[in-house]
Residue, then its C-alpha position, 0 to 999 in steps of 0.5 A: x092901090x097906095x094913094x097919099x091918103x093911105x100913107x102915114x103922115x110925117x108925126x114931125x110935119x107940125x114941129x118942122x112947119x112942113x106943109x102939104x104944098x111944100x110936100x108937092x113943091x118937093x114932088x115937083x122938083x123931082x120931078x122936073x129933074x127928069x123931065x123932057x119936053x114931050x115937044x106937043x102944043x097946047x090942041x088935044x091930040x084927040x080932039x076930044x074935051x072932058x068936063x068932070x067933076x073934082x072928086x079925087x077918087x076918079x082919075x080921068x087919065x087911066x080911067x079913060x086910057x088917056x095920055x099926056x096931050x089927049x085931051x083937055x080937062x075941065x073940072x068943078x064940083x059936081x062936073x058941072x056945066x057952068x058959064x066957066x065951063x062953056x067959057x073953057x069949052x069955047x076956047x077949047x072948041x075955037x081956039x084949039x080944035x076940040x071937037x068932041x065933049x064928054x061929061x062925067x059925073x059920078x056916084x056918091x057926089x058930094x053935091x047930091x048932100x049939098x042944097x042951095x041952102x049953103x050959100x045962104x049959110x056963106x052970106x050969113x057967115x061972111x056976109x056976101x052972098x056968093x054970085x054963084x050957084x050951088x048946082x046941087x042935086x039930087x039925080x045924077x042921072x038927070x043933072x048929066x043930062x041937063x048939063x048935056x043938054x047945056x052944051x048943046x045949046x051953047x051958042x058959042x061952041x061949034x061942036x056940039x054933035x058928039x056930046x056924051x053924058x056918063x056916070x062914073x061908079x066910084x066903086x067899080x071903077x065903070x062909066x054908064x052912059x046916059x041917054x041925053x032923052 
């Protein structure tokens, strides 16, 4: 697999000022120009709601067999259940049909070496402290079923019968579903 991590970087980029984003602008412009409008709306064909994490290595669509317009795509650090999340699941849910939600997080997170801590370095650093939590861990198991059992007892979501939590291998490219218990 080629991924823009294994590709050589432009030795010239820091001469000529090329900068990452300009890099995806230019891959948009290609793309656009072959664009055509898939003519779908903004409801998930499959009515289905995914939250995972922000990890680059897990590439939902073909993880999962996704296509364009199947799903909405939610996701933080850690895959998280947030108020921002139960925020875009309820809009989800409400506004555009979802039905279903499923939760990913995966092995070898980030937030597994990350503590509260680290916004006390922020509010040190910058000298705010951060509104917000870390949402460290230390059992991915068990944080997919806290973030489970969040989306369950949402009061503003309507569908929360089929929840499901799964931890995806990083290295194998499987998903291993957690019993909510």
């Amino acid at each position: 697999m080629t991924t823009s991590a294994s590709v050589p970087a432009n030795p010239q980029s820091a001469i000529t000022g090329e900068t990452v984003t300009n890099r995806l602008v230019e891959a948009n412009g290609r793309y656009a120009a072959a664009f055509i409008d898939p003519g779908m709306d903004a409801r998930p064909v499959l009515q289905v709601a995914v939250v995972a994490c922000m990890d680059a290595r897990l590439d939902l669509h073909a993880a999962l067999g996704l296509e364009l317009g199947d799903c909405h795509t939610i996701r933080n650090a850690g895959g998280v259940v947030t108020d921002d999340v139960i925020r875009s699941l309820t809009i989800s849910q409400r506004a555009l049909g979802t039905r279903s939600v499923v939760l990913i997080h995966h092995t070898g997170c980030g937030l597994e070496s990350l503590t509260e801590e680290f916004r006390h370095e922020l509010e040190m650093e910058v000298g705010q402290r951060p509104a917000w939590a870390v949402e460290a861990f230390r059992d991915v198991d068990q944080d997919v079923r806290q973030s489970m059992q969040r989306v369950r007892t949402s009061p503003f979501l309507l569908h929360t019968g089929d929840v499901r939590g799964f931890v995806f291998d990083v290295k194998t490219g499987l998903l291993r579903e957690i019993d909510p218990s």
